[in-house]
PDB file of N, CA, C and O in Angstrom, chain B, residues numbered from 101:
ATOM      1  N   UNK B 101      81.497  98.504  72.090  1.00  0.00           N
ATOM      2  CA  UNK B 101      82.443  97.425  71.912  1.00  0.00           C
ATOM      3  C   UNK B 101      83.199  97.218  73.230  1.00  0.00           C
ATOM      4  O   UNK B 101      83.635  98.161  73.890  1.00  0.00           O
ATOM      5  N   UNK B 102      83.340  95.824  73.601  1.00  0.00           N
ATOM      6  CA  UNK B 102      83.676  95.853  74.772  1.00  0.00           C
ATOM      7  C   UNK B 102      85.545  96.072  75.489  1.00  0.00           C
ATOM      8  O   UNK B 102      86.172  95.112  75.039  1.00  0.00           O
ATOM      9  N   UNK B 103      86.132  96.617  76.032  1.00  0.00           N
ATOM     10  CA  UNK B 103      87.701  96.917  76.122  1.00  0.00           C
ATOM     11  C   UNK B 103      88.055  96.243  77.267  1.00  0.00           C
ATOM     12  O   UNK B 103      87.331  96.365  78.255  1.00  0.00           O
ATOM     13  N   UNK B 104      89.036  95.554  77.311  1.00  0.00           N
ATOM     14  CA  UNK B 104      89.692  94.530  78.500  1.00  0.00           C
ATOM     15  C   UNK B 104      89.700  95.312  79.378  1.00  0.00           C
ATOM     16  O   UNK B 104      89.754  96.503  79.071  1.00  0.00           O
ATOM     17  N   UNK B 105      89.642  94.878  80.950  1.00  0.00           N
ATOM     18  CA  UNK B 105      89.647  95.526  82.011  1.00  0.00           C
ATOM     19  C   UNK B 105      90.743  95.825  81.935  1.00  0.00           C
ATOM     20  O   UNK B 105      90.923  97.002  81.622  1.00  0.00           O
ATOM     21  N   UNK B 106      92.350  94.714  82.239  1.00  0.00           N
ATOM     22  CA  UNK B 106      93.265  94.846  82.554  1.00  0.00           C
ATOM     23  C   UNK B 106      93.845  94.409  81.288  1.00  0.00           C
ATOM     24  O   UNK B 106      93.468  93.671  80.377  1.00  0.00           O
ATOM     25  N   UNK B 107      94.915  95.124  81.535  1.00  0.00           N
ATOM     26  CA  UNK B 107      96.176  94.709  80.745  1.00  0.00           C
ATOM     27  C   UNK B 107      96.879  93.832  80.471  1.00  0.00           C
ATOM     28  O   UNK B 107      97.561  93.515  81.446  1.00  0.00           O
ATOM     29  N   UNK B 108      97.123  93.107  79.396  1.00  0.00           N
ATOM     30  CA  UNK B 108      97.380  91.727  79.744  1.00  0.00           C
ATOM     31  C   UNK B 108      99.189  91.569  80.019  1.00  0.00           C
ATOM     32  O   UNK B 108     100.039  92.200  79.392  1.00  0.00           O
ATOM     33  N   UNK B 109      99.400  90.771  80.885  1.00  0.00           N
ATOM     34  CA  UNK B 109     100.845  90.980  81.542  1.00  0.00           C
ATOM     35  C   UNK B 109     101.925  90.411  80.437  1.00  0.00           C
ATOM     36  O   UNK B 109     101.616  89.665  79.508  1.00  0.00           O
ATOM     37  N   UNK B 110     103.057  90.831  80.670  1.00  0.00           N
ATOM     38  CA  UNK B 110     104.304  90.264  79.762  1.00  0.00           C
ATOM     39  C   UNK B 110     104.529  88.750  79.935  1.00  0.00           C
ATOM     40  O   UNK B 110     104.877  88.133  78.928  1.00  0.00           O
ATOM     41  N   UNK B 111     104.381  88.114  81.030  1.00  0.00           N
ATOM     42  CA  UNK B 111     104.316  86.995  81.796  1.00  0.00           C
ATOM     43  C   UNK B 111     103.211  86.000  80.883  1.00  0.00           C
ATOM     44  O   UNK B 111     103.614  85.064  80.192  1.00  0.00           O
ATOM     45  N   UNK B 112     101.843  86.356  81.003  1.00  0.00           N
ATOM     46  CA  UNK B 112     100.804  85.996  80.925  1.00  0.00           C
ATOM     47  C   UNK B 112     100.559  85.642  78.985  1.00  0.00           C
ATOM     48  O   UNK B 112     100.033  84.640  78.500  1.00  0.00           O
ATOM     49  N   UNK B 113     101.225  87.011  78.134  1.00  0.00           N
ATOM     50  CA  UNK B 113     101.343  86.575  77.023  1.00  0.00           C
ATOM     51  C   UNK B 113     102.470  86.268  76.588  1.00  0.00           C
ATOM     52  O   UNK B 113     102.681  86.477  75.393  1.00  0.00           O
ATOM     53  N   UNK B 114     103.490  85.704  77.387  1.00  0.00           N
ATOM     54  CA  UNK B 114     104.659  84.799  76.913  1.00  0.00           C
ATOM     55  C   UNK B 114     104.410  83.654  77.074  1.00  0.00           C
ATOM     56  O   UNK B 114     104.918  82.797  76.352  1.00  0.00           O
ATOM     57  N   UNK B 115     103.549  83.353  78.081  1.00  0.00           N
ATOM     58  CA  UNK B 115     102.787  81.939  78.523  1.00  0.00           C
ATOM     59  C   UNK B 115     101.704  81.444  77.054  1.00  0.00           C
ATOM     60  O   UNK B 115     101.662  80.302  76.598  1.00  0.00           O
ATOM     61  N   UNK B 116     100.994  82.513  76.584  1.00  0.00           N
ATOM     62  CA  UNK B 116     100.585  82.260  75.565  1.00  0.00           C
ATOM     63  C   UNK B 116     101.306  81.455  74.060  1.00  0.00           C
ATOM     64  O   UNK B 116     100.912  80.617  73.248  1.00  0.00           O
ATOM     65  N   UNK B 117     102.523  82.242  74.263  1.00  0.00           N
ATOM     66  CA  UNK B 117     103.283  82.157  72.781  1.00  0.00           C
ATOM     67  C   UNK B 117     104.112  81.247  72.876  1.00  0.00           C
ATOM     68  O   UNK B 117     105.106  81.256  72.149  1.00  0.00           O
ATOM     69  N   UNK B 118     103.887  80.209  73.830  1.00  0.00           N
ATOM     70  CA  UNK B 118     105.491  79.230  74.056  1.00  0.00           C
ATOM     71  C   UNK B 118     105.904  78.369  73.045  1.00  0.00           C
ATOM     72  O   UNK B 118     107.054  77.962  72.875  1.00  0.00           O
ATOM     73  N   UNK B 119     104.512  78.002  72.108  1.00  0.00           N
ATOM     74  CA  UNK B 119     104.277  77.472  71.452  1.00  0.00           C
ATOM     75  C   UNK B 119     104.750  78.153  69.679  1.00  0.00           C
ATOM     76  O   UNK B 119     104.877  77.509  68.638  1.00  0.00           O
ATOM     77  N   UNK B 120     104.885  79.358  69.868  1.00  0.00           N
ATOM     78  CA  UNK B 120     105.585  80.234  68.653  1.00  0.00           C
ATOM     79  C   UNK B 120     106.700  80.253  68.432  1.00  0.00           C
ATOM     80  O   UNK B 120     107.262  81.280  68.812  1.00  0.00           O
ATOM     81  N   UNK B 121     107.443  79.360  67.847  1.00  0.00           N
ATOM     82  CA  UNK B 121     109.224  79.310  68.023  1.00  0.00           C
ATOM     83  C   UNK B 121     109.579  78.425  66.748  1.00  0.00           C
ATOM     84  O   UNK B 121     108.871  77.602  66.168  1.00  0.00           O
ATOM     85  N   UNK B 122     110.982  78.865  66.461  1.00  0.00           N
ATOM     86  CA  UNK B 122     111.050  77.904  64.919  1.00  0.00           C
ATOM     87  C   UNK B 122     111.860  77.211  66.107  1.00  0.00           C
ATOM     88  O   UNK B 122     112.416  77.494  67.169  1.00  0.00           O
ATOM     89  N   UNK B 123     111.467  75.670  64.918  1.00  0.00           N
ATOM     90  CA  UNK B 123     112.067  74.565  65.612  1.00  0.00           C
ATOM     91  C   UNK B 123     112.974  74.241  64.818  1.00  0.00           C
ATOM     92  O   UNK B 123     112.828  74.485  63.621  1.00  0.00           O
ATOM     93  N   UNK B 124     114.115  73.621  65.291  1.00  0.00           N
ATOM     94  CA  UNK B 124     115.383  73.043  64.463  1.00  0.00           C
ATOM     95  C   UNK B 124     115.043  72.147  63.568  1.00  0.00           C
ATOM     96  O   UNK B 124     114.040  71.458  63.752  1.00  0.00           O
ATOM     97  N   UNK B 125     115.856  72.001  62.398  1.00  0.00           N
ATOM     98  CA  UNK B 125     115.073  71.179  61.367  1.00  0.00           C
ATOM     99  C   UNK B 125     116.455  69.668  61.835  1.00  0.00           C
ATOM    100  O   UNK B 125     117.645  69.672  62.149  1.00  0.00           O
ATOM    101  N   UNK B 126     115.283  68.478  61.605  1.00  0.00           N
ATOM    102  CA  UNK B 126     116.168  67.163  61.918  1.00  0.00           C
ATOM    103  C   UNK B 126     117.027  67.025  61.366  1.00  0.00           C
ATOM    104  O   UNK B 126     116.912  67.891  60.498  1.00  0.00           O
ATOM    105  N   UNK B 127     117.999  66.481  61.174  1.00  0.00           N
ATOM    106  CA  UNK B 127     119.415  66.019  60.357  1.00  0.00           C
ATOM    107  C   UNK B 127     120.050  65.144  60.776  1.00  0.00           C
ATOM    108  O   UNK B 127     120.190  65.137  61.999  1.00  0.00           O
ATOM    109  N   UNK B 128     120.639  64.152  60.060  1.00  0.00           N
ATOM    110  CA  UNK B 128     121.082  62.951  59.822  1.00  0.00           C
ATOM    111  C   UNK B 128     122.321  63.631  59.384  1.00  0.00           C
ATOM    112  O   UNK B 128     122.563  64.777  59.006  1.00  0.00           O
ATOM    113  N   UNK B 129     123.286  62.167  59.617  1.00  0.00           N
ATOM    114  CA  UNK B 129     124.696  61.985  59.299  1.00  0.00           C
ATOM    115  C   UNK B 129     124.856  61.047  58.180  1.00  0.00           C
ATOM    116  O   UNK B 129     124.619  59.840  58.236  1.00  0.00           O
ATOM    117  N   UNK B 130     125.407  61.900  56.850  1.00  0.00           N
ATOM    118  CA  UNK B 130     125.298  61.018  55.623  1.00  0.00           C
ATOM    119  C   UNK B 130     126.246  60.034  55.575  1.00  0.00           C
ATOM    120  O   UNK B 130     127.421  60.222  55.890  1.00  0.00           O
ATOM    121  N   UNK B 131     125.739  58.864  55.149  1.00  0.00           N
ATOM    122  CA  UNK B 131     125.992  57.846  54.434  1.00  0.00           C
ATOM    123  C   UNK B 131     127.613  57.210  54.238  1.00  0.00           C
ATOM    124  O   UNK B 131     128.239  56.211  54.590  1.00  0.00           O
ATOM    125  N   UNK B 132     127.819  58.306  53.545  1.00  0.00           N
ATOM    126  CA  UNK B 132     128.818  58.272  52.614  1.00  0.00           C
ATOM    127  C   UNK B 132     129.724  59.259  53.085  1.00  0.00           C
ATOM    128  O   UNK B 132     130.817  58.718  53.254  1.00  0.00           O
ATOM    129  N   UNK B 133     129.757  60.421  53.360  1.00  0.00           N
ATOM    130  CA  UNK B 133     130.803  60.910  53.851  1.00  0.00           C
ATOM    131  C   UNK B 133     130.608  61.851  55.469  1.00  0.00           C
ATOM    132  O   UNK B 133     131.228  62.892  55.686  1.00  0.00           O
ATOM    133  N   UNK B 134     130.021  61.471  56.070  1.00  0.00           N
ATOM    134  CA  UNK B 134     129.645  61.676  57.367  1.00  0.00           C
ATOM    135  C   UNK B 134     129.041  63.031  58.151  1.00  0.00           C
ATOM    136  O   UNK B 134     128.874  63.139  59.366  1.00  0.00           O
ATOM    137  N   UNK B 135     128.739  64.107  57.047  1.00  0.00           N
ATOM    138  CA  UNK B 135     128.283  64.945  56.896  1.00  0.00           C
ATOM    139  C   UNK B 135     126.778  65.266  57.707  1.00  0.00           C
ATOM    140  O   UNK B 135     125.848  64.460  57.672  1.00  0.00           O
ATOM    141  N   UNK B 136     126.722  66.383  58.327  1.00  0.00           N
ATOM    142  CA  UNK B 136     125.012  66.601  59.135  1.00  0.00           C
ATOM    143  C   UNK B 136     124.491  66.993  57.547  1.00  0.00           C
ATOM    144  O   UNK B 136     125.116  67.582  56.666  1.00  0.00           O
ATOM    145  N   UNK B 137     123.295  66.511  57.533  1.00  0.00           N
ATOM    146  CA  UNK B 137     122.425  67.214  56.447  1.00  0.00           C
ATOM    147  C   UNK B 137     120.960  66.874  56.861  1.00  0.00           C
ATOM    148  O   UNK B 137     120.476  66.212  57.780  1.00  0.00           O
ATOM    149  N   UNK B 138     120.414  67.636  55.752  1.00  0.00           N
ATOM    150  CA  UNK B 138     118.483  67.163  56.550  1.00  0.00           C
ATOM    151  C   UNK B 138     118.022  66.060  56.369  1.00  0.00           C
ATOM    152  O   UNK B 138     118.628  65.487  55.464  1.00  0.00           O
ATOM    153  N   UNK B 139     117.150  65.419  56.842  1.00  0.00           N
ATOM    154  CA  UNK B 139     116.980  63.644  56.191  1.00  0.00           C
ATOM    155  C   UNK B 139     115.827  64.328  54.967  1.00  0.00           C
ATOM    156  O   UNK B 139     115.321  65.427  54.735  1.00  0.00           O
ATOM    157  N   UNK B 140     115.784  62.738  54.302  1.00  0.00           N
ATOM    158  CA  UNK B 140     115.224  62.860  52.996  1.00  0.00           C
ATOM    159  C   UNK B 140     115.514  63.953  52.036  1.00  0.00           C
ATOM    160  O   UNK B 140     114.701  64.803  51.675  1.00  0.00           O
ATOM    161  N   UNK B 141     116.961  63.834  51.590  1.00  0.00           N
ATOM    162  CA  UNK B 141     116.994  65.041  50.781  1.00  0.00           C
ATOM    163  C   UNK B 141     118.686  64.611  50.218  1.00  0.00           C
ATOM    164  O   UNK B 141     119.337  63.802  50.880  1.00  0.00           O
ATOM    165  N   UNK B 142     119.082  65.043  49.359  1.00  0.00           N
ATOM    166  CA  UNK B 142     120.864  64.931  48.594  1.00  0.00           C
ATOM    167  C   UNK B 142     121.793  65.551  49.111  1.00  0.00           C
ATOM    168  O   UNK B 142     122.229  66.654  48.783  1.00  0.00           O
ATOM    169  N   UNK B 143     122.262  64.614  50.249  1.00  0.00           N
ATOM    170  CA  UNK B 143     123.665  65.442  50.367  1.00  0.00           C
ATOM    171  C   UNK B 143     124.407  66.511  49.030  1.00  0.00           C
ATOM    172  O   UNK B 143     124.815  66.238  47.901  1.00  0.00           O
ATOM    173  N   UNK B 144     124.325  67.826  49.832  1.00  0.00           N
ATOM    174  CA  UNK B 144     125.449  68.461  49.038  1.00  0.00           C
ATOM    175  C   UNK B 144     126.964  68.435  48.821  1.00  0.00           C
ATOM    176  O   UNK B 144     127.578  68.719  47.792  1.00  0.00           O
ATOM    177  N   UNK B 145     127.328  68.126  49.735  1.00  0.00           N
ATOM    178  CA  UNK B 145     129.106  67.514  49.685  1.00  0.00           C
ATOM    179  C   UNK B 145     129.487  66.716  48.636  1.00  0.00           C
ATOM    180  O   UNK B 145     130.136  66.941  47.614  1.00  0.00           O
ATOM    181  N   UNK B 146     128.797  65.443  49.223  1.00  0.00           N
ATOM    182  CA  UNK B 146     128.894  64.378  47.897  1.00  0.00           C
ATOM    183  C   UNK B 146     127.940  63.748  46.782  1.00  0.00           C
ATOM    184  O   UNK B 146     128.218  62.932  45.902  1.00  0.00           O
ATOM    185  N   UNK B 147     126.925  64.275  47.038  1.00  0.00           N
ATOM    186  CA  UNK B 147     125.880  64.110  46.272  1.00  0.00           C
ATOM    187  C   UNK B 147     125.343  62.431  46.573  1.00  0.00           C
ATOM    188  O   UNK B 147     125.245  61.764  45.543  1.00  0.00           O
ATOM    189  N   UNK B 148     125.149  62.030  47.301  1.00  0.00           N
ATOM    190  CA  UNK B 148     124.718  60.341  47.706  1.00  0.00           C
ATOM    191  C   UNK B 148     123.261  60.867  48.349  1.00  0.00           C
ATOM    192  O   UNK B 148     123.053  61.847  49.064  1.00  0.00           O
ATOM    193  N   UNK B 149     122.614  60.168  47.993  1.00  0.00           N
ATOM    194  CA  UNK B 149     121.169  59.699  48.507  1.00  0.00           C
ATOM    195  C   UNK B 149     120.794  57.986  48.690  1.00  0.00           C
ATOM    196  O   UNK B 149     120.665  57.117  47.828  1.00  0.00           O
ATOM    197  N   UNK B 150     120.696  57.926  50.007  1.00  0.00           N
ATOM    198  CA  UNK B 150     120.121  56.492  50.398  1.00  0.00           C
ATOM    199  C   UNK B 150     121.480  55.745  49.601  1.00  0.00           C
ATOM    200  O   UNK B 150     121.171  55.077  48.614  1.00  0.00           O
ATOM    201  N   UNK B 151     122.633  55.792  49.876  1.00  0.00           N
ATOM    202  CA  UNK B 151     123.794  55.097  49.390  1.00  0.00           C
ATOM    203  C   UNK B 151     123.594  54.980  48.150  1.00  0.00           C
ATOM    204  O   UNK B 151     123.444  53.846  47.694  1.00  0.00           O
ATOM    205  N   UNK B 152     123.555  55.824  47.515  1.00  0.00           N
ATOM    206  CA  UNK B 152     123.484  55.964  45.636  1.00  0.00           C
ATOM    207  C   UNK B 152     123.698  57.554  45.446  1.00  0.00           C
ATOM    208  O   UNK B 152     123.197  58.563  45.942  1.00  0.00           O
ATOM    209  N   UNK B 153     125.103  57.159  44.078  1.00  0.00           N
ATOM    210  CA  UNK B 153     125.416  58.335  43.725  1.00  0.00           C
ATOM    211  C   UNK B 153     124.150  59.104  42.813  1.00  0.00           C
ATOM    212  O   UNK B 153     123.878  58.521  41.764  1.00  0.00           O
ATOM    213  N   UNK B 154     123.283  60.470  43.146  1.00  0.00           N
ATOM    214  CA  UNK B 154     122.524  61.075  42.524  1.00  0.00           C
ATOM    215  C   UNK B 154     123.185  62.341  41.438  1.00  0.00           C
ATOM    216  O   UNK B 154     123.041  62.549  40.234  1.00  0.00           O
ATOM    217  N   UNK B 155     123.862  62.948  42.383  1.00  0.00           N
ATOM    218  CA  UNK B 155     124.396  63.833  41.491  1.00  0.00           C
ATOM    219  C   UNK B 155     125.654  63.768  41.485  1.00  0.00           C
ATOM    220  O   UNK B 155     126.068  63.500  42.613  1.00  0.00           O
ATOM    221  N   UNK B 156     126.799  63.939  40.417  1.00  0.00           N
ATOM    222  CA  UNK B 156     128.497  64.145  40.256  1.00  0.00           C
ATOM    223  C   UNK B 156     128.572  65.314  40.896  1.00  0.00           C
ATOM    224  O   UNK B 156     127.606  66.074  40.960  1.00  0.00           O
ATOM    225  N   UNK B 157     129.751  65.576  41.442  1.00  0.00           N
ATOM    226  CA  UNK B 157     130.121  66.417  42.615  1.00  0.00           C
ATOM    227  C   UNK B 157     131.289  67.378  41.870  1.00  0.00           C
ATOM    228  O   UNK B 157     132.112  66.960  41.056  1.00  0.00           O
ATOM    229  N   UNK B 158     131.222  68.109  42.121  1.00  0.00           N
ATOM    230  CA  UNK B 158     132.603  69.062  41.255  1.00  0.00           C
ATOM    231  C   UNK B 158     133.844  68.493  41.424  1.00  0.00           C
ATOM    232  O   UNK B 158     134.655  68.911  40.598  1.00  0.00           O
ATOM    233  N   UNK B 159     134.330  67.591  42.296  1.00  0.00           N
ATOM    234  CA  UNK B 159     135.586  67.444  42.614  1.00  0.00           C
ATOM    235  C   UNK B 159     135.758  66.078  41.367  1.00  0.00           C
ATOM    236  O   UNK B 159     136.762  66.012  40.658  1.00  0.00           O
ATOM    237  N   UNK B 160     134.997  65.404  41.304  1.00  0.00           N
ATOM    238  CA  UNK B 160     135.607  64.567  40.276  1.00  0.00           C
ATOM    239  C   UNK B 160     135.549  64.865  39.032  1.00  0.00           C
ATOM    240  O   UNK B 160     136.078  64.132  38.196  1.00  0.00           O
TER     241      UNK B 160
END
């Protein structure tokens, strides 16, 4: 079975992996009460989706 000559460098397999990284997830500023949240999905603060109340919110 065949074994690498050399060793592969720290350099050489970081160059490999640049591509291995969590990426930030997008987020939008809601609607309704100006909040970062993820797009396509129910604000938790106030519960508005696409300017429509989805869910009642504890405060009222």
């Amino acid at each position: 079975m065949p074994v690498p000559f050399r060793r592969t460098s720290k350099t050489r397999k970081a160059k490999r992996r640049t591509h291995q990284r969590a990426k930030k997830p997008t987020t939008i500023m809601c609607e309704n009460c100006g909040k970062n949240i993820k797009s396509h999905t129910v604000c938790k603060h106030c519960g508005f989706y696409k300017g429509k109340q989805v869910i009642k919110s504890k405060d009222e």
